[in-house]
Each structure stands twice: as C-alpha cells, then as structure tokens.
C-alpha positions as CSV (number, residue, x, y, z in Angstrom):
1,X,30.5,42.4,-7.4
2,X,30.5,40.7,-10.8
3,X,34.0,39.0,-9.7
4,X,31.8,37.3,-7.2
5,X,29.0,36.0,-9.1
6,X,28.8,32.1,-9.7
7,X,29.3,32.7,-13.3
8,X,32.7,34.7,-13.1
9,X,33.6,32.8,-9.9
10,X,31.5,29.1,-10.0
11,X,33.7,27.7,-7.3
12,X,33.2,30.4,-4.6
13,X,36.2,31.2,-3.6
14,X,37.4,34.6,-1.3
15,X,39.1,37.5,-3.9
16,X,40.6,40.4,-3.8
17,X,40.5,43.0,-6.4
18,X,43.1,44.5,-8.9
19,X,44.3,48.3,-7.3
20,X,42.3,51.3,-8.6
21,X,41.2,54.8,-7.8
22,X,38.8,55.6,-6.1
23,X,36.5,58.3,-7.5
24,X,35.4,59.5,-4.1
25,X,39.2,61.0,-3.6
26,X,40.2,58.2,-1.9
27,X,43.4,57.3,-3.6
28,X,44.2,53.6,-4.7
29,X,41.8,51.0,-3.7
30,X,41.5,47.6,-3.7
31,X,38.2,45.1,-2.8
32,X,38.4,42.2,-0.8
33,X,34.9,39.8,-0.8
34,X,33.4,36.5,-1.0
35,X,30.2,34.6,-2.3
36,X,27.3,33.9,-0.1
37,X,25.7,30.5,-0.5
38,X,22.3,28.6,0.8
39,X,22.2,25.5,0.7
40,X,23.2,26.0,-3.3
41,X,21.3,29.2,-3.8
42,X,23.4,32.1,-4.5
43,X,22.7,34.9,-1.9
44,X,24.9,37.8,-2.3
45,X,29.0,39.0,-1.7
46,X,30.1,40.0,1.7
47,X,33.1,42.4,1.2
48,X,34.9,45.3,2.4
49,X,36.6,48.3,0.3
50,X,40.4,48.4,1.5
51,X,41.7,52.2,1.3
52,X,45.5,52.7,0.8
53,X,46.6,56.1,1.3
54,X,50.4,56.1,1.5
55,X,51.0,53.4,-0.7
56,X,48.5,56.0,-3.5
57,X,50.5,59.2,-2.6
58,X,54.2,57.3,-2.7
59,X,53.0,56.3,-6.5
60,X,52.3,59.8,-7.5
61,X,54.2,62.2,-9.2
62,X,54.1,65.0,-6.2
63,X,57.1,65.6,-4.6
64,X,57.9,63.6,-1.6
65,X,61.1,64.2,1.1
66,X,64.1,63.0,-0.7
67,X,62.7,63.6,-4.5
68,X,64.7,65.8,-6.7
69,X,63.3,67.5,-9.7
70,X,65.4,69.4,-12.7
71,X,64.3,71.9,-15.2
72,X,67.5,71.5,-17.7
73,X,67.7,72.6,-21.4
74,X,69.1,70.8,-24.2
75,X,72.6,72.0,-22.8
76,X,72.1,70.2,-19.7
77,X,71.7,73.7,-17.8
78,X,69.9,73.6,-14.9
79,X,67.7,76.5,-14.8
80,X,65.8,75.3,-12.0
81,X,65.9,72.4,-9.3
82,X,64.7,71.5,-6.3
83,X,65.8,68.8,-3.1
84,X,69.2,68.9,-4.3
85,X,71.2,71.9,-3.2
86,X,74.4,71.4,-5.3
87,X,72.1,71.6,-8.6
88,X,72.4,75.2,-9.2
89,X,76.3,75.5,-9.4
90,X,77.0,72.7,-12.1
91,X,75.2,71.6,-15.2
92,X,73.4,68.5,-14.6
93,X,75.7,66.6,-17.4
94,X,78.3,67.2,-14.9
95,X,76.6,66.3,-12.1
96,X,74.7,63.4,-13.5
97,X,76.2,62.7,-17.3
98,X,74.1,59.0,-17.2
99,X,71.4,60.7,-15.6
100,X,71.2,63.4,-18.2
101,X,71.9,61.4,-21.3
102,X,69.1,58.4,-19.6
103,X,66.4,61.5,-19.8
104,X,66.3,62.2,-23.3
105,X,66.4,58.9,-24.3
106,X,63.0,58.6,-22.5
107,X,61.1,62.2,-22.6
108,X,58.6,60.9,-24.6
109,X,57.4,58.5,-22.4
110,X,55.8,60.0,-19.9
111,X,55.5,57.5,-17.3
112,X,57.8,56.7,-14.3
113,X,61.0,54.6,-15.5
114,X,63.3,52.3,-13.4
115,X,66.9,54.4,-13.3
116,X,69.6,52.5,-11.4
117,X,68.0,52.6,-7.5
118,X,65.4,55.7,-8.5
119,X,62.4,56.2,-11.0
120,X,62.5,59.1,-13.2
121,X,59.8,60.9,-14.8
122,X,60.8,62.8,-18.0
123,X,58.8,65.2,-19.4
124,X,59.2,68.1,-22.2
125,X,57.6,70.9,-22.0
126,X,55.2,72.4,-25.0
127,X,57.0,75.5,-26.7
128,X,60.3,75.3,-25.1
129,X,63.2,72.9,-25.7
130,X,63.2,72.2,-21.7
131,X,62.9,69.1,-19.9
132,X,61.1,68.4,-16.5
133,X,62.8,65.6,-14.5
134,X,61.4,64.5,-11.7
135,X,64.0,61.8,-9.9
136,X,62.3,59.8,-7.0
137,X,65.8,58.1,-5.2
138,X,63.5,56.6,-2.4
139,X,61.6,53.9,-4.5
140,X,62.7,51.5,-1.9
141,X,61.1,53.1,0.8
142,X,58.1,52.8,-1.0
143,X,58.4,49.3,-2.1
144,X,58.5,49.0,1.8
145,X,55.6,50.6,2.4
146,X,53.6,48.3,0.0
147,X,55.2,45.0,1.3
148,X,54.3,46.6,4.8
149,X,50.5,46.5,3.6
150,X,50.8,43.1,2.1
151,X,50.5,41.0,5.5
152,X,47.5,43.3,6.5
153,X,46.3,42.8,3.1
154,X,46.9,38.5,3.4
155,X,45.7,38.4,7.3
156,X,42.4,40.4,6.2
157,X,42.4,37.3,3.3
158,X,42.9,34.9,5.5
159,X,40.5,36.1,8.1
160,X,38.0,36.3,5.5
161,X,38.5,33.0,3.9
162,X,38.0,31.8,6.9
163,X,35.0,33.4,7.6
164,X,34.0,32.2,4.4
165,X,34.7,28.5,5.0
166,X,33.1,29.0,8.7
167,X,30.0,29.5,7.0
168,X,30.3,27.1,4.6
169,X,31.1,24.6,6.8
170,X,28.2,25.0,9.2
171,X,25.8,25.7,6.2
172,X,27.1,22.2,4.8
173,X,26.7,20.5,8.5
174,X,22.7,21.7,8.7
175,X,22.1,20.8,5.1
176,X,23.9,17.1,6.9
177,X,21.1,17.0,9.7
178,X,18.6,17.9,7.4
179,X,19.4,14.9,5.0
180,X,19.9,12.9,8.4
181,X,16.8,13.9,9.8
182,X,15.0,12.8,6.6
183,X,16.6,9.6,6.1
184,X,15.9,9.0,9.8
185,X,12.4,9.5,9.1
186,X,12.3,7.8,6.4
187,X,13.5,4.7,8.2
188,X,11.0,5.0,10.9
189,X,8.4,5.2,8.4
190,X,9.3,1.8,6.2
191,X,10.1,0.4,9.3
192,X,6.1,0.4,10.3
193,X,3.7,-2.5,9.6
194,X,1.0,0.1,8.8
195,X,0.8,1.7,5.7
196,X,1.1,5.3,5.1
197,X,0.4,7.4,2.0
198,X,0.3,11.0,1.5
199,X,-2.7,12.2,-1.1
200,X,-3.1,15.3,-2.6
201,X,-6.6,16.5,-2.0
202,X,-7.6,18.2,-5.2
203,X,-6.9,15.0,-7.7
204,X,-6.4,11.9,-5.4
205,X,-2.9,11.4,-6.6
206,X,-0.4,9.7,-4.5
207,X,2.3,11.8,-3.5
208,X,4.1,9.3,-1.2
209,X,3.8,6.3,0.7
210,X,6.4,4.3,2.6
211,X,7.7,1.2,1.6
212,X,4.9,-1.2,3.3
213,X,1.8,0.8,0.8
214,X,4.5,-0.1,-2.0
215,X,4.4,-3.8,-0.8
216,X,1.3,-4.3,-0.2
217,X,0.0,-3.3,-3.7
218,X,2.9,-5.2,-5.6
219,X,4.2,-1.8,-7.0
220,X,8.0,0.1,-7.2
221,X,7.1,3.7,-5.2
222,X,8.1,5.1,-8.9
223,X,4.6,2.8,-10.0
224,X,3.0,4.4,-7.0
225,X,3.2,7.9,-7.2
226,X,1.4,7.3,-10.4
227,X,-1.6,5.3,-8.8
228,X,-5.0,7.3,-7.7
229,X,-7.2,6.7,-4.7
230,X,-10.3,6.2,-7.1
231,X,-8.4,3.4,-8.8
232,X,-7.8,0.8,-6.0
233,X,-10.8,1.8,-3.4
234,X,-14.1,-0.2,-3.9
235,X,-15.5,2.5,-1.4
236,X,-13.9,5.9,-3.3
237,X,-14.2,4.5,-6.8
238,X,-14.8,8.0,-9.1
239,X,-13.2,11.2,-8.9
240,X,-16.4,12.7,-7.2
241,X,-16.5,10.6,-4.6
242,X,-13.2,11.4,-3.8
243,X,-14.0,15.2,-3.8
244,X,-16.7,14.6,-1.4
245,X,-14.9,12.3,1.1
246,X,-12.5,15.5,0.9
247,X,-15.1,17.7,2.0
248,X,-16.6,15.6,4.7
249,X,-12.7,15.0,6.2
250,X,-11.7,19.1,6.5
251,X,-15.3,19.2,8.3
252,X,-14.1,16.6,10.5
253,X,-11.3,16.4,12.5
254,X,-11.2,12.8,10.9
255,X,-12.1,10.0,9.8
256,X,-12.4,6.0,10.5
257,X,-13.3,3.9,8.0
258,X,-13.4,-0.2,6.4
259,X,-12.3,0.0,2.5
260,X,-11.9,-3.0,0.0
261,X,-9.1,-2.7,-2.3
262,X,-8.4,-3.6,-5.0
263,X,-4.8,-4.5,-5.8
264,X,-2.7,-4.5,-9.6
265,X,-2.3,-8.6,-9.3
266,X,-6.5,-9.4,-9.0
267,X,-6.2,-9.8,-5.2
268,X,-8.9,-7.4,-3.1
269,X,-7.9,-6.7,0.5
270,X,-9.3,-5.8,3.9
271,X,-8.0,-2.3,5.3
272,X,-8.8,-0.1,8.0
273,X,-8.1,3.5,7.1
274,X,-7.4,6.6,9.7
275,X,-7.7,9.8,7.3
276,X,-7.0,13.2,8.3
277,X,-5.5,16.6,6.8
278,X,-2.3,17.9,7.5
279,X,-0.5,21.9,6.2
280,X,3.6,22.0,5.6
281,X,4.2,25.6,3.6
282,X,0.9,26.5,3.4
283,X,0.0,23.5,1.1
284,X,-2.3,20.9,2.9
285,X,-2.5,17.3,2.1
286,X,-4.3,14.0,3.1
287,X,-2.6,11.5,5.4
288,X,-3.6,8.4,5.3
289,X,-2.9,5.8,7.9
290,X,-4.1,2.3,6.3
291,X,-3.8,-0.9,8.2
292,X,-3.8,-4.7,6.3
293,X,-6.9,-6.5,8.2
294,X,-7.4,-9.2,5.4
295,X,-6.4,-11.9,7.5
296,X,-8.6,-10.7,10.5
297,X,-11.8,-10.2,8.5
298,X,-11.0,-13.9,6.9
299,X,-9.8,-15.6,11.0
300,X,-13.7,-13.8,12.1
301,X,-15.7,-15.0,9.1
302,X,-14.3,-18.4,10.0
303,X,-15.1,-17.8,13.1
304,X,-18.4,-16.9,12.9
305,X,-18.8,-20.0,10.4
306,X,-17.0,-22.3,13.3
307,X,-19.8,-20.8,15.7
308,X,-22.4,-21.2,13.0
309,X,-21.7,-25.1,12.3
310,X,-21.6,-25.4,16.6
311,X,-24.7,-24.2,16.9
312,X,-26.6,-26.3,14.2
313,X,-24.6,-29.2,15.5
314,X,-25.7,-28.8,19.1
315,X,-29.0,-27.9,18.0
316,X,-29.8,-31.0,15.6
317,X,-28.5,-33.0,19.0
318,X,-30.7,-31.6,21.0
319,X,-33.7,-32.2,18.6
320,X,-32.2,-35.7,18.5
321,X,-31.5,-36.4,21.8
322,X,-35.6,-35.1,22.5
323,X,-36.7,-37.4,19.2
324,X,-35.1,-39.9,20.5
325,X,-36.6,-39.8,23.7
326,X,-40.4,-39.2,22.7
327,X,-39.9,-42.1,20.1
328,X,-38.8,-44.2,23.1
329,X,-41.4,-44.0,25.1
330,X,-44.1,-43.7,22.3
331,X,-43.1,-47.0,21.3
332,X,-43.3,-48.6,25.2
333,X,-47.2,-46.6,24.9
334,X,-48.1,-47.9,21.4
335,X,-46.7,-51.6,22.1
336,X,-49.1,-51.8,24.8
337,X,-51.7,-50.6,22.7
338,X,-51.1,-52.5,19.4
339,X,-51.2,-56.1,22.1
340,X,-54.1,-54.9,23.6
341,X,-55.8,-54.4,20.5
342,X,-54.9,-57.8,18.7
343,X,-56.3,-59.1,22.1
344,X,-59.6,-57.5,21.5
345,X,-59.4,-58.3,18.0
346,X,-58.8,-62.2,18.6
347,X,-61.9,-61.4,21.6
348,X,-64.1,-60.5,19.2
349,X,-65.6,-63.9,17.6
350,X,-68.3,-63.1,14.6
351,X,-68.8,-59.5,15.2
352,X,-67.8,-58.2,12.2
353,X,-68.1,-54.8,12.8
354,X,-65.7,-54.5,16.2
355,X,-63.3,-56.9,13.9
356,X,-63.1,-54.1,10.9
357,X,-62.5,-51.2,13.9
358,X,-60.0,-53.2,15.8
359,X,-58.0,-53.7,12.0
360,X,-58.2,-50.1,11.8
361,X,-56.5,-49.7,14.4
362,X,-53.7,-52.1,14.1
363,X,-53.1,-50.6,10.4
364,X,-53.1,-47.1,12.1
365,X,-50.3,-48.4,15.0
366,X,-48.1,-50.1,12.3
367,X,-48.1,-46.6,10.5
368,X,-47.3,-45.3,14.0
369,X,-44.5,-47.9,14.5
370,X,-42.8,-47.2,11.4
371,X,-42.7,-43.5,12.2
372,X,-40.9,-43.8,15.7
373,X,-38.6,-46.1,13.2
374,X,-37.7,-43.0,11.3
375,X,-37.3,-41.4,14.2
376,X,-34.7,-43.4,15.9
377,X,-33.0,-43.3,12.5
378,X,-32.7,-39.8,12.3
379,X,-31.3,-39.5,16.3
380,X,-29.0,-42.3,16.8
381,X,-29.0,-43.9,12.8
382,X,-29.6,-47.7,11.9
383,X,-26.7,-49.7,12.8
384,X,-28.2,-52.4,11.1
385,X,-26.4,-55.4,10.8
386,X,-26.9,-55.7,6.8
387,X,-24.7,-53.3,5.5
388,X,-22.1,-54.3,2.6
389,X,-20.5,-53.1,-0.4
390,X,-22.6,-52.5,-2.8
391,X,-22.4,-51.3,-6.5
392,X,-24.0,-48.0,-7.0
393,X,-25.0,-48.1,-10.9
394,X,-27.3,-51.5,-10.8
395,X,-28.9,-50.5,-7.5
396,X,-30.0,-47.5,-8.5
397,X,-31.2,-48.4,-11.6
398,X,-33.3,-50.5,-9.9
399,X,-34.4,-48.0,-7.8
400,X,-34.9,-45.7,-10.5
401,X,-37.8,-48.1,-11.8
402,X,-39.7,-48.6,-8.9
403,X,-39.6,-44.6,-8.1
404,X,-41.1,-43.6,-11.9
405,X,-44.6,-45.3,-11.1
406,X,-44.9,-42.4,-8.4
407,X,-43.9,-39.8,-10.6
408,X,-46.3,-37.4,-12.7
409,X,-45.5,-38.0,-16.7
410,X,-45.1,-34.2,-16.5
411,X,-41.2,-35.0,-15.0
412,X,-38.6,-36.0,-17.9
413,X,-36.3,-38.6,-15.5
414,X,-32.7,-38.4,-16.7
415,X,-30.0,-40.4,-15.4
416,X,-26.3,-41.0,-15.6
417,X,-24.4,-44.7,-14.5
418,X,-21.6,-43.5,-16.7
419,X,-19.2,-44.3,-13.7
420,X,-20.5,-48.1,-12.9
421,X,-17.9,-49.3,-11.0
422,X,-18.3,-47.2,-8.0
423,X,-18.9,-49.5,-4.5
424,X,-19.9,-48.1,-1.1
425,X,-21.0,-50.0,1.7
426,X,-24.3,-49.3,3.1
427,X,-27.4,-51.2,3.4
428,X,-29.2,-51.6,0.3
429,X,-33.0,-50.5,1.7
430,X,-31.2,-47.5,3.4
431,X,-30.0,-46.4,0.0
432,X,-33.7,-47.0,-1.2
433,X,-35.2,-44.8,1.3
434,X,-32.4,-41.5,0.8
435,X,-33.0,-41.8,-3.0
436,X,-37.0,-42.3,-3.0
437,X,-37.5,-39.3,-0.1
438,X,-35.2,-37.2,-2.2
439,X,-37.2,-37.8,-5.6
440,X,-40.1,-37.5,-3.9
441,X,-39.6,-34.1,-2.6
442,X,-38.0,-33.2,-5.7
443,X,-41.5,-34.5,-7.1
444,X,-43.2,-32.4,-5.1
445,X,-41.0,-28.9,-5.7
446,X,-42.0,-29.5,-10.1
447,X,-45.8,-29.7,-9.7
448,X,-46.0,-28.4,-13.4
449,X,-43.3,-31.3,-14.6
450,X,-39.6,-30.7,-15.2
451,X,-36.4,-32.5,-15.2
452,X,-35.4,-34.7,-12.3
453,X,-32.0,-35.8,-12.9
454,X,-29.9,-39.3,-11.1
455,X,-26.4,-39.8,-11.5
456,X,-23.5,-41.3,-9.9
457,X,-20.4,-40.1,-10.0
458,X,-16.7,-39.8,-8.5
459,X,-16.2,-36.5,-7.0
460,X,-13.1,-34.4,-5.5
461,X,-13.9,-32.2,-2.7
462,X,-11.3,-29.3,-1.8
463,X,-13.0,-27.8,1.7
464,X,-16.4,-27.5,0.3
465,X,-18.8,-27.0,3.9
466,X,-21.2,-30.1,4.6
467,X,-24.9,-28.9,5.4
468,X,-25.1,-31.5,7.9
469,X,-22.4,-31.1,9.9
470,X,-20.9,-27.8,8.9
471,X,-17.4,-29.4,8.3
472,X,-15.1,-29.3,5.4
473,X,-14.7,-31.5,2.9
474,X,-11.7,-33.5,1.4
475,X,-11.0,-35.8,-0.6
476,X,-12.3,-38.5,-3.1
477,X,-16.1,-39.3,-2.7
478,X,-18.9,-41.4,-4.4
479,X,-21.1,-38.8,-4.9
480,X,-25.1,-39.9,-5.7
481,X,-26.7,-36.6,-7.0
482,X,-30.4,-35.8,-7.3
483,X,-31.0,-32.6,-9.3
484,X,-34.8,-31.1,-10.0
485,X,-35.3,-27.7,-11.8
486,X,-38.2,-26.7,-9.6
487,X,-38.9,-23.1,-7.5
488,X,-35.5,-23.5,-5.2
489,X,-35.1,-23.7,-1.8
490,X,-34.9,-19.7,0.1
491,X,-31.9,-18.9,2.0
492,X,-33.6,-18.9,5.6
493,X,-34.7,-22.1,5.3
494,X,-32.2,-24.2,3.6
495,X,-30.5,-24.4,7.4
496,X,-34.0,-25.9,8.6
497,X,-34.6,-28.3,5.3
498,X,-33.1,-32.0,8.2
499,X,-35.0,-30.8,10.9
500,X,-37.9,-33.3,11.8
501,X,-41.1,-32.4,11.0
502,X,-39.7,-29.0,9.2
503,X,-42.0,-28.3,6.4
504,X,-43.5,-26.0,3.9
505,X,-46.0,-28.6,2.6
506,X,-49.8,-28.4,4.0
507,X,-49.9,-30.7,7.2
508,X,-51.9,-33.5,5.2
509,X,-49.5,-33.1,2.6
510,X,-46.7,-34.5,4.3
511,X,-45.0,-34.6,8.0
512,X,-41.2,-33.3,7.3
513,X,-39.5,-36.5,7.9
514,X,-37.8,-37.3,4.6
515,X,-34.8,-34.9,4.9
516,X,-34.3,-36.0,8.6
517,X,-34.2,-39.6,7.5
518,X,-31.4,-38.6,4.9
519,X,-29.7,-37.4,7.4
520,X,-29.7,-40.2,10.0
521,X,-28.7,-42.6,7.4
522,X,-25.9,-40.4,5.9
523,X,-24.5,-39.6,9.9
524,X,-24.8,-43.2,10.3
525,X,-22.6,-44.1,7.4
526,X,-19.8,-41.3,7.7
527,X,-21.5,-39.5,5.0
528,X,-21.5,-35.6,3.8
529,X,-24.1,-33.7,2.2
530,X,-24.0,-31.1,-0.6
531,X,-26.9,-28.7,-1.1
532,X,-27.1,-26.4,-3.8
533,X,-30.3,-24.6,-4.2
534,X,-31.3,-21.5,-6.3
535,X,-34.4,-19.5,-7.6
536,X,-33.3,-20.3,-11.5
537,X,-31.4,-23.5,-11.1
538,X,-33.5,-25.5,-9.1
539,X,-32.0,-27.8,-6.2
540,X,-29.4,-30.3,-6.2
541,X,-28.7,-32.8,-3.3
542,X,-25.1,-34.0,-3.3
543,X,-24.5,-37.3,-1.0
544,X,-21.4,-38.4,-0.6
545,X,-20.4,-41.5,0.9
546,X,-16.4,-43.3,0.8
547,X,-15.5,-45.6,-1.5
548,X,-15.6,-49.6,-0.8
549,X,-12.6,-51.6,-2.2
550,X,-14.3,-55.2,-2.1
C-alpha cells in the first residue's frame, strides 16, 4: 500500500511488487496495484495479490523429478543418494570429480549456486565430516516456468494500466465539462446587461458579481469582492440595516426594490434591484439581480418637466387669450362711457357740482383705460414702434432715482453699473415699468427695511429653466437683476407669481398686475426670466434680454 501512496509514488503510476512469501502458506507472492485519484484528491489503491505456486515450489530446496542429492564424506564416498541410480557403485569423485571438488569449495555457503546447467546446494552437516548435496539439473525447466508466468504477469499490467488510465481519462474529461460548464456560465453571465452579485447574508460582503456590477462601479472584480452592500446603497447604508433587509427577504419569497448608489468615482446611480436567497452545499446566499435605470429616472424627470413647462405654457395662453379678450371688449364698453361722460361734462354749464362728479368719473375711466393697457401687454405684448438700442447703466440710473422717492428710508438701495457698456433694444418706458413693478414688490416683501439691490451685468447661461416659458437657457445674456432680502417667495406659489391678478397682498393693497406686466414685456422682447427665491436669502429676479450691437 505505501508503494502506492503519492508520496512514494507522486506520479501515479500502475506497480507491481518485489516477490515474497506469503505468511498465510501461500508460497511466493507478488502485488500488482494502482493509485486512485479525484479530481487531485488521493482516494485509495486498487490491487490484487498474485499467487505463484509452481514458480515458489521449483525455488525450494525439496526434491523435485530429475533432482539428485548425495550424502558423500571427505573421501568422496557416497553413503547415500537419491534420483541417480548409478550413485551407489562408484565414489562421486569418479562419477563427478568437478562436481565433487565444485562442492567443498562452496559448503559454507548455504544457498543454491549456479554449477555448469544445474544449481547445487552444499551443505555440511554438524558433528560429522559429511556433506549434503542437493543437485537440481532442471533449472531450465524452471526458468521456463517463470518466463511462462511473465506474459500473465505483463497482460495483468497492461490490463490494469489500462484500467488505470480509463479512469483517469474519463475523470480528467468530467473535471473538462466541469471547467466547460463554468466558463460557459460564466460567459452567459458577463454577457448580460443586468448586473448580478452574489452577497453573503451574514456580513454583506460581495462574493461575486459578473463583469457588468464590475463596470458599472468602476472597479477590477479583485476591488469588488472587497466592497460591502452598506457601503454603496443610500437605502442599506449600516450593517443593521442590512441584517434586517436579510430578515425581511427569507420571510419573503422576494423582494423588489428602487436603490441609489453610490459609486467609488462620486457618481450616484438609479437601480432597480430583484433580491432573493438561494442554498448550493447547504450554504445559502443572496442573489441580487440589479438593473442600471439612471438614464430612465433622468428621460422621466425630463419628462415630467417637458409636461410641466406645457402645461404652464398652455395655461398662461389661455389666461391670455381670455385677458385679452375681456380687455377688448371692456375697452369698446368703457370708450362709450368715457364719450358719454365728457358729453355730459361739456352739458353741464355752471353746475358745479355735476362738473366735479362727471371729473370723477373720467379720472376713474382713465385709471380703467390704463389697466386694459396692461392687460393687452401681458396677452399679446407692446409691439410698440419705439423700441431701440439702449444702454443699460445710464437708463437705470435714472430709473434708480425716480424709484427711491417711493421707497421707505428703512431699504438700503445698492447698485452695480460696473459693466456700462451693455446695450439691448427695448423701449425705454417698457424698461421703466419691469424695473419700478419689480422694486416695488420687492418694496413691499421688506416692510421692516432691508437691502434692495440693482445691477447690470453680463451673464452665461448653461440650460438654466426660464420661469416664464419653462425652456432652457443658452448662451450670453444682459442680465438686469433685482435682489431684496425680504420673507421669500414659498414653493407653491412661485409657479403662480405672472399670473394676472395673482396675489398675496390685501385686495386694496394691490391688484396682481406687476408680475404679469414683466412678463408681457419680456415675451415681447425675446426675453427669459430667472427667479430665485428662498426663506433666508430673499428673492432675486433675473431678466435677461440679448445683446444689441449698435
């Protein structure tokens, strides 16, 4: 058996055993095996004990048919013999001087010695000058009868090396499909868009993923299997919470879930996750099935903002088209009435009184008349005729110093014409009125003072979203900016702020037209709007307007 081990035998070849006796009475024996292997695990021997009978009795010293055997004194007498019927009449230096002399050369020996075509076997005997030869003429016969065995010995060799490489061989071709199988796998698993990644439940480590996870997260699968759940998920984000979501899954025969994750490179990602358990050897793991949905989430947010900006669009027309409509035929009613009522007025000779009423009511029509103005500003814009390029810095200055009569001494006015040379073509009373309604709600938002800042500036817009019209923004831009540090503008209502008549104010306070206004005369001129509004930072309205060359 130990001839067999890998140690005494590392390459695992078939053997065959030296000749020996066995101790069950057997005679000469010999062993033939060879080295069990799976996969590279050492399994055992598989051999057989080989028996040989007549080659074991035609080595010993018994007499066999054909042997002769003398019993001869120092004198060479024969005083006994056997298998050789002439013995008795001569001495055996007559019969045999070479054998004779050849025998007490080599009595001490004891073992079988090579004698011409025979093997002799001398031995003296205690007490007595005698000498016992035992002469075997028939060694040939015997050296047959071993080669005889020798083919039966090499075809049970043969067969068993063969066996032996048999087995090999189809243990070596299933180890071949295994590795086939699993690289065949394998292949089918990188070759998925999803991600997959194999958890162990008790820490949260990766124990595999295929080579899309590795992508996505920028890593080497060495880098990987080092990673843990609780260190990329915004959703699992402690160790805990990745022992409960453990729990919760082998109560479950799933679960379906939206995660954020955080990748090595800064970059957070959408993914949709399919969890679930799975045993192999009685160990059980977590198989996750994760799916890339970034570019989804972003293709509906800008959806929903695409859907967003329709509907404000479509519903500021709609107000627009109805402004525009009631203005119309308010002004064909008040026309009618304002004539009428200069009529009356010129009707009314030296009576004071009806003159003072009839005033009254002409004042109250002009205000009238200038609102349906702002109206029809806000629905279709001014297309007034007396628009032209105009330099931003002087104008405003001067409209800087008609607007501070109207504001309390409470509100610190800061201004900025550090970028003078800015032109845009627009009507210079149209500028007036965007500036003044703007300071004027601005005004209104610090009733216990603050800062009201006016600049002018050049500005570079990269997609930033216009609160008029919901579309991006590109480009170089004269930007006139009105900043107040008052309460902020809420979230709910900064999408209501250019509605007409959309106000927070008491009704006598005000009648929600200023914003609307801005907006007409900003539609009208190609114009974009910036808000920016906040509990602690106050409100800041961007207009932008294009440059004019000349």
């Amino acid at each position: 058996f130990r001839r067999g081990t890998p140690e005494n035998n590392p390459d695992g070849k078939p053997y065959i055993t030296d000749a020996y006796v066995d101790e069950a009475g057997k005679g000469l024996m010999v062993t033939v095996g060879a080295p069990v292997y799976r996969a590279d695990e050492f399994m055992g021997i598989v051999g057989f004990d080989l028996t040989l009978e007549s080659l074991s009795r035609s080595l010993q010293l018994g007499p066999l048919a054909g042997d002769s055997a003398y019993l001869v004194n120092d004198q060479a007498q024969i005083i006994a013999s056997a298998g050789r019927k002439d013995a008795a009449v001569a001495p055996l230096s007559s019969l045999n001087p070479a054998l004779f002399e050849f025998a007490r050369g080599h009595a001490s020996e004891q073992t079988l010695t090579a004698f011409g075509d025979t093997q002799l076997h001398v031995a003296r005997l205690p007490g007595v000058a005698w000498m016992l030869i035992a002469e075997k003429p028939n060694w040939e016969m015997y050296r047959a009868a071993a080669a005889s065995t020798l083919p039966l010995i090499a075809f049970l060799l043969v067969m068993l090396a063969g066996m032996a490489a048999y087995l090999k061989a189809k243990q070596q071709q299933k180890e071949m499909e295994s590795k086939q199988s699993l690289e065949r796998f394998r292949s089918l698993l990188d070759a998925t868009t999803d991600m997959i990644a194999v958890i162990e439940p008790s820490s949260g480590r990766f124990l595999d993923g295929n080579r899309a996870i590795c992508e996505f997260f920028g890593l080497t699968p060495q880098e990987f299997l080092t990673k843990y759940v609780f260190e990329v998920s915004t959703l699992i984000s402690s160790e805990p919470q990745w022992k409960q979501f453990v729990k919760e899954l082998v109560s479950s025969n799933g679960l379906a879930f939206e995660d954020r994750i955080q990748r090595p490179d800064g970059e957070t990602g959408v993914v949709e996750v399919n969890a679930h358990c799975a045993k192999e050897g009685g160990q059980q793991y977590v198989i996750a099935v994760v799916r890339d949905i970034t570019s989804r989430k972003h293709a509906e947010g800008e959806r929903d903002r695409l859907q967003h900006r329709l509907q404000q669009t479509q519903k500021m027309e709609v107000i627009g088209q109805l402004t525009s409509g009631v203005a119309h035929d308010f002004n064909n009613i008040l026309a009618s009435m304002l004539g009428f009522s200069e009529l009356a007025r010129d009707q009314a000779g030296d009576n004071k009184k009806l003159q003072e009423y009839l005033e009254l009511v002409l004042r109250s029509g002009e205000r009238a008349r200038q609102l349906i103005r702002r109206l029809l500003s806000f629905s279709r814009g001014d297309t007034r005729k007396t628009a032209g390029s105009i330099a931003l810095a002087p104008q405003m200055a001067e409209i800087v110093s008609m607007l501070k009569p109207m504001l309390s001494a409470r509100i610190d006015v800061q201004t900025d014409w550090s970028e003078s040379e800015l032109k845009i073509r627009m009507d210079p009373v149209h500028l007036q009125q965007m500036v003044m309604n703007l300071s004027i709600n601005a005004r209104d938002a610090m009733p216990a003072g603050g800062v009201l800042e006016i600049s002018v500036r050049q500005r570079t817009l990269n997609g930033e979203e216009c609160s008029i019209c919901h579309e991006g923004i590109f480009g170089s831009w004269a930007c006139i900016s009105v900043r107040d540090t008052g309460e902020g503008i809420s979230a709910d209502l900064l999408e209501r702020i250019f509605e007409p008549f959309f106000t927070t104010r008491e009704a006598e306070e005000g009648m929600g037209m200023g914003l609307a206004i801005v907006q007409g005369i900003v539609r009208t001129y190609g114009g974009h709007v910036l808000v920016d509004s906040g509990s602690e930072r106050g409100t800041r309205f961007d207009l932008l307007f294009r440059t004019a060359t000349a």
